[in-house]
ROLUMFI-419301 format. One record per residue: x, z, y of N, C-alpha, C in turn. Coordinates in pm, whole numbers, plus 32768, in hexadecimal, padded with zeros to 4 digits. Layout:
BEGIN
XZYXZYXZY...
***
This chain:
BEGIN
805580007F8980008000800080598000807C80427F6E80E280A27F99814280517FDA81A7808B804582058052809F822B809B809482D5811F804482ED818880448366819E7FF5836F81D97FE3840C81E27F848451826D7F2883ED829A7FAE83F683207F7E838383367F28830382DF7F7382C082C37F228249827A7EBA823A82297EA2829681F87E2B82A582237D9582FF828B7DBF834482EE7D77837F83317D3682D5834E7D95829383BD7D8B820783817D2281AE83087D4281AC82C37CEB815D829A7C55819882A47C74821382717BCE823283017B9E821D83637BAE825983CC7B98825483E57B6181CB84007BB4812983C27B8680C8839F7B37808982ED7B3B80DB82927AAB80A882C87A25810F83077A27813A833B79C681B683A67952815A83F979B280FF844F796580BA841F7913803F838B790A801C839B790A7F9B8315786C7FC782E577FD7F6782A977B57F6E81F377D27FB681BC78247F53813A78457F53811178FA7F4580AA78E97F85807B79887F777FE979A27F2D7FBB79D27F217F1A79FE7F067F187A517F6B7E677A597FAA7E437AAD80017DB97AA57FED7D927B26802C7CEF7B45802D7CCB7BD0809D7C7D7BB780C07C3A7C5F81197BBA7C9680A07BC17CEA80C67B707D7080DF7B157D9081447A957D87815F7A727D9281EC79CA7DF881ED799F7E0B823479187E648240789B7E0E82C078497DA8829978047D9A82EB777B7DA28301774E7DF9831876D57E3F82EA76857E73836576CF7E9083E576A97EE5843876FE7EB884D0772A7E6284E677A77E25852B776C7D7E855D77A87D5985B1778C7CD585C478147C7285B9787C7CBC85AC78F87CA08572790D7CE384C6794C7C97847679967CF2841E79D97D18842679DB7DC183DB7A337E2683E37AAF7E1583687B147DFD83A27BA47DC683267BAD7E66830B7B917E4982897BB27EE6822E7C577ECC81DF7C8C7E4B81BE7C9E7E4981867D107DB181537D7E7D9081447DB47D2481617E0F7D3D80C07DDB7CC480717E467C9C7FF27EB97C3D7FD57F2E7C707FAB7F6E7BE47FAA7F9E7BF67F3E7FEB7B927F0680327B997E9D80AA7B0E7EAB812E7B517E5C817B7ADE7E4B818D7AA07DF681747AD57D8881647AB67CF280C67AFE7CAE80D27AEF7C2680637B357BF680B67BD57BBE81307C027BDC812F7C757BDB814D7CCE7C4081AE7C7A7CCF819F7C957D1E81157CA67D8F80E67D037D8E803A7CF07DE5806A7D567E6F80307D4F7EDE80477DDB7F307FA07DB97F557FA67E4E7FC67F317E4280017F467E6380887F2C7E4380CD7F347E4B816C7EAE7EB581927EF57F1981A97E6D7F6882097E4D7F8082AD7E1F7F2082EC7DDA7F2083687DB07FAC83A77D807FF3836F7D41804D83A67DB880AC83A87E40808583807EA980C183BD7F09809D83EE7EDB8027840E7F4D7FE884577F0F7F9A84F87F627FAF85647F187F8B85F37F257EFE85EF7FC67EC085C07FBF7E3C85CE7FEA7E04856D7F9F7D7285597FA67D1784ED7FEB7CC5850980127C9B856580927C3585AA80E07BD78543813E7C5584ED81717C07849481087BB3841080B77BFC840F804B7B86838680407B2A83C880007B1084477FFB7A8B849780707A3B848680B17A8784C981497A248493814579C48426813A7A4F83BB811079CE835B80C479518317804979AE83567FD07905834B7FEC789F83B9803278BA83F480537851844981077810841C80FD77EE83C181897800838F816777918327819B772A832F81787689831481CC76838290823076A382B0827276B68210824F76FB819981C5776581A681D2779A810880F27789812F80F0775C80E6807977448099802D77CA804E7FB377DC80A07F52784480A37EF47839804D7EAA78717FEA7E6A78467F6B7E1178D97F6F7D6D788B7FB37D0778CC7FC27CBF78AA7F167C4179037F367BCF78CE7ED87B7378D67F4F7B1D78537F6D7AAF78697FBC7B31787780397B46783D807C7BB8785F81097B5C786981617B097822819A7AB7781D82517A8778A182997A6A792282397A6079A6823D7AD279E582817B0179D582027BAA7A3182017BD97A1582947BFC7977829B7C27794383417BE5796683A27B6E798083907B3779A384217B777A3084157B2F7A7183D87B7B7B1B83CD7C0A7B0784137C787AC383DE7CEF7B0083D37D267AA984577CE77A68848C7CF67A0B85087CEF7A6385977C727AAB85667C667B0085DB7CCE7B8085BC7CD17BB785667D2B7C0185357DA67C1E85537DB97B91855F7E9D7B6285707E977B2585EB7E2B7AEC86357E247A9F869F7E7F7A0E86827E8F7A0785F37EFC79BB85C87E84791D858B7EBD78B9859C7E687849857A7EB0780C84FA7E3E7845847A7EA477EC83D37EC4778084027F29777083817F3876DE834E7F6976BF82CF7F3E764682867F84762C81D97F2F769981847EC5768981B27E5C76E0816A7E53768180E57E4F76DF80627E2B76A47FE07D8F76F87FD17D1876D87FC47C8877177F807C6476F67EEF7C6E772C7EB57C6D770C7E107BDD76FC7DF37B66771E7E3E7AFF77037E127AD976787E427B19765B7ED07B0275BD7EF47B4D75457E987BC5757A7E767C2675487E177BDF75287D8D7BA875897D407B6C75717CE17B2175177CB67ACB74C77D3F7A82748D7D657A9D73FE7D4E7B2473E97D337B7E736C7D257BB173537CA47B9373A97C5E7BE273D87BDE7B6873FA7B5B7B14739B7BA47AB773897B107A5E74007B137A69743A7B657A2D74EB7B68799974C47BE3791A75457BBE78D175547C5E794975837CDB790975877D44795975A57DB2792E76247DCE78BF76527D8B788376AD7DB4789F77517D70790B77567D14793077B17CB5797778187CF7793D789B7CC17975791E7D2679EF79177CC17A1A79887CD17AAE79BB7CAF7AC279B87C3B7A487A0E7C187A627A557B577A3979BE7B1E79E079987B3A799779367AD37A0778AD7AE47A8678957B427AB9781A7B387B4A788F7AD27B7F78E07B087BDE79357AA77BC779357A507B4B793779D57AD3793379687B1F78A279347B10784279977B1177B2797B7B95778F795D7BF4779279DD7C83777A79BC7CFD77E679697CC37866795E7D3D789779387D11792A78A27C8278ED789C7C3B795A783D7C4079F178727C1B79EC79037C297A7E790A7BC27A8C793D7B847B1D79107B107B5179417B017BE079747B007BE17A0D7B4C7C337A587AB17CAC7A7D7ABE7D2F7A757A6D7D827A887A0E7D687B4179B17D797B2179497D807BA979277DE27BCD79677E7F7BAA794E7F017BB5794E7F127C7879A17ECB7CBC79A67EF67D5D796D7E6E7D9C791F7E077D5D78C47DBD7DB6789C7DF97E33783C7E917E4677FF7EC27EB0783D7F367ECA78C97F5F7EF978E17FC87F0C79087FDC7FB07952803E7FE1795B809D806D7A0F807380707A07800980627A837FCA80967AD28012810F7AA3805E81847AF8809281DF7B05811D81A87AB48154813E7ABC81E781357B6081E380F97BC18288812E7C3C827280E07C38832980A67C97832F803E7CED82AF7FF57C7A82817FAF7CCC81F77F727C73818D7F337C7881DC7EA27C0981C97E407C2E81FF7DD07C6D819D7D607CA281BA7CFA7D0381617CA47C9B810E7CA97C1580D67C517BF980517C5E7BDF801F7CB67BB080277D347BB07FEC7DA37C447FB17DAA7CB57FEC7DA87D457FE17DC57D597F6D7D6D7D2B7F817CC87D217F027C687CFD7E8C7C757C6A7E877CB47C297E2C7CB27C5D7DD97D567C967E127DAF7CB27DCD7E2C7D3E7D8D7DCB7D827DD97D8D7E0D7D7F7D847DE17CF87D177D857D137CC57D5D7C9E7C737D157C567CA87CD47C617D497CC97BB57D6F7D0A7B7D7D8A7DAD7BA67DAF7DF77B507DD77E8C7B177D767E827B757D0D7EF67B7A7C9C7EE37AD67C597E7E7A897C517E7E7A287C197E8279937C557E5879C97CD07E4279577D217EBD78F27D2A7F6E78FE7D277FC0789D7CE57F8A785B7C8A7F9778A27C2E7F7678487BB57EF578157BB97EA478337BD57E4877E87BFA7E3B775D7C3D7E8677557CA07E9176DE7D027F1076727C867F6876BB7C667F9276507BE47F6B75FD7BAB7EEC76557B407EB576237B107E5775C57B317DFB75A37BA97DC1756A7BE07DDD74F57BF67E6874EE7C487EBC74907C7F7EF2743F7BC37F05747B7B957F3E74227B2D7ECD73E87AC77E6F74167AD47E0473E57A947DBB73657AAF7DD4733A7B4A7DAB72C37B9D7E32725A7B847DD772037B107E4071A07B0B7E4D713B7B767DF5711C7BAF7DC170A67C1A7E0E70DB7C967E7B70877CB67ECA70917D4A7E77705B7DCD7E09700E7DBF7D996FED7E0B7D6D70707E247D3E70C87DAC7CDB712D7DBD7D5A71AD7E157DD271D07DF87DFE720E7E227E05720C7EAD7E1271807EDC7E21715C7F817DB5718D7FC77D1771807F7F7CB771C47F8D7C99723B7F977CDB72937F567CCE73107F547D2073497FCD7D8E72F67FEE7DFC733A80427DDE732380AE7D8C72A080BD7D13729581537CDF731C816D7C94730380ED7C3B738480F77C827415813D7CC9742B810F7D267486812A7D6D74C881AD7D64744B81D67DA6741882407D35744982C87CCF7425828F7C4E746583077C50750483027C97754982E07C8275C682C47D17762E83507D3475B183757D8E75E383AB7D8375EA844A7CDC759D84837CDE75A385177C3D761A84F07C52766B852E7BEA76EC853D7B7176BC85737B3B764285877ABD763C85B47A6F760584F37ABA7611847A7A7B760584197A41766183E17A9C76EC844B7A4B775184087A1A77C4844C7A4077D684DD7A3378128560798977F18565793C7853858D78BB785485CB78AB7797863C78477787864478437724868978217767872677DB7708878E77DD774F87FA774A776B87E2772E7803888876BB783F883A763177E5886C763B778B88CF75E1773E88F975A47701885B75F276DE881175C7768C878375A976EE870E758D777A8733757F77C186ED74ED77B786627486776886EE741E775886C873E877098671745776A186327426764D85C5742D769D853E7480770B8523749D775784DC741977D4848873C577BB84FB733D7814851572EE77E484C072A377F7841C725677B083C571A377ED842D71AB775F840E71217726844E713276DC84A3719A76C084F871CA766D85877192760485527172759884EF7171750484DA70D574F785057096756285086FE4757285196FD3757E85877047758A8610700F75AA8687701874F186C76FA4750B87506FB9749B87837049748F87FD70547458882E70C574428887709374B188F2706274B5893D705F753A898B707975C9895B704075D888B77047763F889670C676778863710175DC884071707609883171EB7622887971C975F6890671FB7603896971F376B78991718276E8897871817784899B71CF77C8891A71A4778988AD721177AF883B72B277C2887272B8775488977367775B88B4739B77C08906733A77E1896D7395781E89FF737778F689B372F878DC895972E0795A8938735C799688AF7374790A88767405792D881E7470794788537470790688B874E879028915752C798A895274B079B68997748C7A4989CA74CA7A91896C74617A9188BC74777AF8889E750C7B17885E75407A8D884175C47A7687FE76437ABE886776277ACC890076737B18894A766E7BA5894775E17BB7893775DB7C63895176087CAA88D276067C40884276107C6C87E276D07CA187E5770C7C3C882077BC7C35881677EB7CAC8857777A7CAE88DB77D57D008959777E7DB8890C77567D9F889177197E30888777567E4887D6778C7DE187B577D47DDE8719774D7E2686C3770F7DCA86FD76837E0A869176697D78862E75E67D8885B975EE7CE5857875847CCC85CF75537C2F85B275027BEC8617747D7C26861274697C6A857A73C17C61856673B87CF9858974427D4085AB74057DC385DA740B7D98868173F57D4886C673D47D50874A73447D0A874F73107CA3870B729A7C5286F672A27BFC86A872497BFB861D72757BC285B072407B2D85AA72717AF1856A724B7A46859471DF7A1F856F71567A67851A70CD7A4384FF70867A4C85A770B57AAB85E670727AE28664709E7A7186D770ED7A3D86C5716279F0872070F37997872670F6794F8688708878C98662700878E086C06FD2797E869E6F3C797086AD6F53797D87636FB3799E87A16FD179B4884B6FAD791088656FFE78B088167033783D88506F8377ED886F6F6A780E87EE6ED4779A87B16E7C77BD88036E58787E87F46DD8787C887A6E0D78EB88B06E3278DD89126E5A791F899F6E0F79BA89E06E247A0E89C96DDD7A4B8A0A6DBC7A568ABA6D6F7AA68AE16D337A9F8B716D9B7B498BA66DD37B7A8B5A6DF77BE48B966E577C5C8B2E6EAE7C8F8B5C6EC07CEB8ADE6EA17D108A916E627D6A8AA96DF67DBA8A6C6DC87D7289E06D9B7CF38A196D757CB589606DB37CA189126E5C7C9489386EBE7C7A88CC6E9F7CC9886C6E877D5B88436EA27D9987CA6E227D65876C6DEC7D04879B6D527CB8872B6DA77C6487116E107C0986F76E637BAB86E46EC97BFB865D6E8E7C45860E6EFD7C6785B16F227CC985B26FC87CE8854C6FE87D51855870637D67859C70177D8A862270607DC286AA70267E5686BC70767EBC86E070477F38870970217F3E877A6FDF7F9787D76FCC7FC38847702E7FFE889A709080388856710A8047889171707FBD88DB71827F67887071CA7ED5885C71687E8188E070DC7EB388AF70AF7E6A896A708F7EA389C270AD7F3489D870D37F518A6871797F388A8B71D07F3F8A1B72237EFD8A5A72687EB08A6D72387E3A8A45724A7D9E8A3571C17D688A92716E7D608A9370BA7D3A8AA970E77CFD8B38712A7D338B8E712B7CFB8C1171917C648C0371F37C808BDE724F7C208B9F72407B808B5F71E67BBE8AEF71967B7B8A9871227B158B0A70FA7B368B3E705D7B108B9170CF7AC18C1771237AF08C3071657A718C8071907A0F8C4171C97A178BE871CC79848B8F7178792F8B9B70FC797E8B67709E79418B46705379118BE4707779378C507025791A8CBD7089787D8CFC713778B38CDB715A78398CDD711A77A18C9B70EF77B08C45710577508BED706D76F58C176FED77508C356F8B772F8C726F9976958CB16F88762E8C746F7375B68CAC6FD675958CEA7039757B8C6570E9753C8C76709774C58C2C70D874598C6C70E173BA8C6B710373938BCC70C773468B8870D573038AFB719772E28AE371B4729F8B4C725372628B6672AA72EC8B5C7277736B8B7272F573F08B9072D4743C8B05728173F78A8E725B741C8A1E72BA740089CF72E0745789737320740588F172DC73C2888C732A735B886072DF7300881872A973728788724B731E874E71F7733D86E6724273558683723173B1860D728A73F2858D724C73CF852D71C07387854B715E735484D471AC72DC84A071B172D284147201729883CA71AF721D83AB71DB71A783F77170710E83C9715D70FF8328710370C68318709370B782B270FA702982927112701E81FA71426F8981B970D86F3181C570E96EB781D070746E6A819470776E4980ED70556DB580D4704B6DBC803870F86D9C803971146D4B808A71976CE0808071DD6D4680A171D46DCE80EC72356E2D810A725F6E6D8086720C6EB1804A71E66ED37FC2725B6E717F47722D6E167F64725D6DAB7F1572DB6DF87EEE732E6DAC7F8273D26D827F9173F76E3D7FA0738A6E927F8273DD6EF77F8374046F1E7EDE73966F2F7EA473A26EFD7DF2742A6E9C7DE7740E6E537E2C74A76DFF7DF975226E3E7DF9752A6E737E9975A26EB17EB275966F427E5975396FA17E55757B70087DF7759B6FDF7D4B75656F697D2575906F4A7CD976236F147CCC763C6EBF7D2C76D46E947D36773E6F3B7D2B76F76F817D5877676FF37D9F776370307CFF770C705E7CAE771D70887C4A776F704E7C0C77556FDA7BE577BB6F927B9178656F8A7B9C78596F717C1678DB6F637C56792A6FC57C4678DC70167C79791670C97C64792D71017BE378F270CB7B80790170F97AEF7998709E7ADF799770067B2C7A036FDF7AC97A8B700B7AF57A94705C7B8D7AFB70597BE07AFB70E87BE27ACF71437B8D7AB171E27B747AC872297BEC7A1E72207C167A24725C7C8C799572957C7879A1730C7CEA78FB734C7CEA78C972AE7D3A783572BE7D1D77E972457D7C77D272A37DC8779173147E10777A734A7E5077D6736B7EEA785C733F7EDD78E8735D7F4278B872E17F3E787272547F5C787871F57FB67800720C801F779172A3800D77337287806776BD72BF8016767C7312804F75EF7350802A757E72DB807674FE72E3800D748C729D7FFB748C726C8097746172F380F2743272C7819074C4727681A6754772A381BC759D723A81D775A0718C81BF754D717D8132756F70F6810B74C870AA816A747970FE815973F670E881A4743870A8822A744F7105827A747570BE82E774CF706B82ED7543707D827E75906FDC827275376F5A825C74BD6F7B820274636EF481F273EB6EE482AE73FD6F5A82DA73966F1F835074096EEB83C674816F0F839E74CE6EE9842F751C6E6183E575096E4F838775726D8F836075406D3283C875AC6CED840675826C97846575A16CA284D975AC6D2984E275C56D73857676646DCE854076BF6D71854777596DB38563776B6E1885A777596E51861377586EAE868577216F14865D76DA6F03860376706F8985D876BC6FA1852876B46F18851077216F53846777936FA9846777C76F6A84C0787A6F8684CB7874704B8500780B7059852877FC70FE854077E9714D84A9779770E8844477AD715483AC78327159839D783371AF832F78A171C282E878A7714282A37834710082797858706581FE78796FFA82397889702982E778C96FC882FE79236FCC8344798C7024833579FB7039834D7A5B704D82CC7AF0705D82CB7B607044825D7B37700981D77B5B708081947B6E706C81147ADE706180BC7A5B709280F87A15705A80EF79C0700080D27A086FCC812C79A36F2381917A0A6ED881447A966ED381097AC36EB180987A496E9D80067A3C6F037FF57A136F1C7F5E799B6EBB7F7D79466ED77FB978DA6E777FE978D76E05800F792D6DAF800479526D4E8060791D6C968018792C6CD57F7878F06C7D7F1D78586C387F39782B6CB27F3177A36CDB7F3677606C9F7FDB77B36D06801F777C6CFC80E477DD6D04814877A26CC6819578156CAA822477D76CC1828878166CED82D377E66D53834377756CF2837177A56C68839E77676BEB83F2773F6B95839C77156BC082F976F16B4D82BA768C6B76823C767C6B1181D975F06B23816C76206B8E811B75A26BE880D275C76C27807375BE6BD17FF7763F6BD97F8275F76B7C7F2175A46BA57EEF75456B547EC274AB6B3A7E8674D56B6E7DD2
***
């Protein structure tokens, strides 16, 4: 357990010399509008493991160092978490991130496989789930907690080995290392901005353009008060209430608490707040609206050429052992079939950009027919 400034200088120093590391956090988010780092794993080997403890140490400086340290290769499971955590953490920006669950994804495997169940897969191990839900900041840690943090990260070398050598296809590797490669500018995994908070909000696709216009500025709102008070979002106003604010408006405070489950407390002291939004928004112009989240309707011929294309992608993907799923979920390919034709609007998916808009390329072109 490193516990000093000292020893943790020693150790990066250490992991600095050597190719690759494993890493993972520990964290508590339950009650916070940030996560709370309980908890930082590394390992250099599978017998070398340490653990980094935060909650005793002021600065992380040197770990940054190292995720920002181009020469030795970082080997998450699931990474976009971990990075945000340890980003804010180190103030340090990764790079040469390896994710073994995105990796997998290339390697004949789902993309979607937690820890135990791909360890299960590649290396026959079947690792205890005894500290799934535990008090990560409480100290000392007790021996299995102490166990089970060093065994998420004891395997993760060998893990990425195996992965990598399993992908015979040097096509598919270039692919993966694309892939990879996006993992290294922080807007893949950094919060977006909070103005866009509101597409995130289930039910947004049901509002009309005005409403969703009060949607936005009331996410917006609450996404600030939530940061500047490190509270979560739904303990300041939870997003069913947001919906029912946006759709029908009330005439005055006071009625907010008929809109859900909001307390009387939450609207005396939000209610004034809340009701200026909403007085702003009072007959804002169609043009200062954001566009619509309602997802266009296929026709038959949309339908068609979309059958075609998930059929192409299956196939393809079986022969080039890849998940089909890492080229694009259902709504993604939807709107690849309503935007063909319109370049300007393709070239914004993901299918139609790199490695991608490669794999697809048989099949569709940004500016041209799908085959029939």
């Amino acid at each position: 357990m490193i516990t000093t400034s000292f020893e943790l200088k020693e150790l990066i120093q250490k992991a600095r010399s050597i190719d690759a590391v494993g890493l993972d956090t520990e964290f508590i988010w339950e009650r916070t509008y940030y996560p709370e780092l309980a908890l930082i794993q590394l390992a250099l080997s599978n017998e070398e493991c340490y653990l980094i403890d935060p909650c005793a140490l002021d600065d992380l400086s040197p770990l940054g160092e190292l995720l920002a340290d181009p020469a030795v290769v970082k080997i998450f499971h699931d990474a976009p978490q971990d990075l945000m955590i340890l980003t804010r953490a180190t103030g340090a920006c990764p790079v040469n991130i390896f994710d073994t669950r995105l990796a997998a994804g290339f390697a004949g495997r789902p993309a979607t496989l937690s820890l135990g169940n791909l360890l299960i897969d590649l290396l026959d191990i079947d690792l205890p789930k005894t500290e799934t839900r535990t008090n990560w900041l409480r100290r000392p840690l007790s021996d299995n907690q102490l166990s089970y943090a060093l065994d998420d990260v004891r395997y993760l070398r060998a893990m990425r080995v195996l992965i990598l050598s399993s992908i015979m296809d040097s096509t598919v590797t270039s692919w993966l290392n694309e892939e990879l490669t996006l993992l290294n500018d922080p807007q893949s995994y950094l919060p977006g901005p909070d103005d866009q908070r509101y597409q995130k909000t289930k039910g947004a696709s049901s509002l009309k353009r005005q409403e969703l216009a009060m949607l936005q500025d009331l996410t917006t709102w609450r996404e600030e008060e939530a940061r500047a008070r490190n509270r979560p979002r739904g303990h300041i106003v939870n997003d069913q209430v947001l919906l029912a604010l946006a759709r029908k408006p009330p005439r005055q405070a006071a009625e907010i608490t008929a809109y859900g489950k909001i307390s009387d407390k939450t609207v005396r002291h939000y209610g004034e707040r809340i009701m200026a939004i909403i007085d702003q928004n009072q007959g804002r112009s169609s043009d200062q609206c954001p566009p619509s989240l309602r997802t266009a309707k296929l026709s038959s011929e949309d339908k068609r050429q979309l059958a075609t294309l998930q059929e192409f992608i299956t196939l393809k993907s079986d022969i080039r052992g890849l998940d089909p799923a890492l080229i694009g979920s259902n709504a993604e390919l939807k709107k690849l079939i309503k935007y063909h034709g319109q370049p300007k609007k393709t070239t914004t998916l993901r299918q139609g950009q790199g490695w991608r808009r490669t794999f697809l390329r048989e099949i569709f072109a940004v500016d041209g027919p799908i085959a029939s």
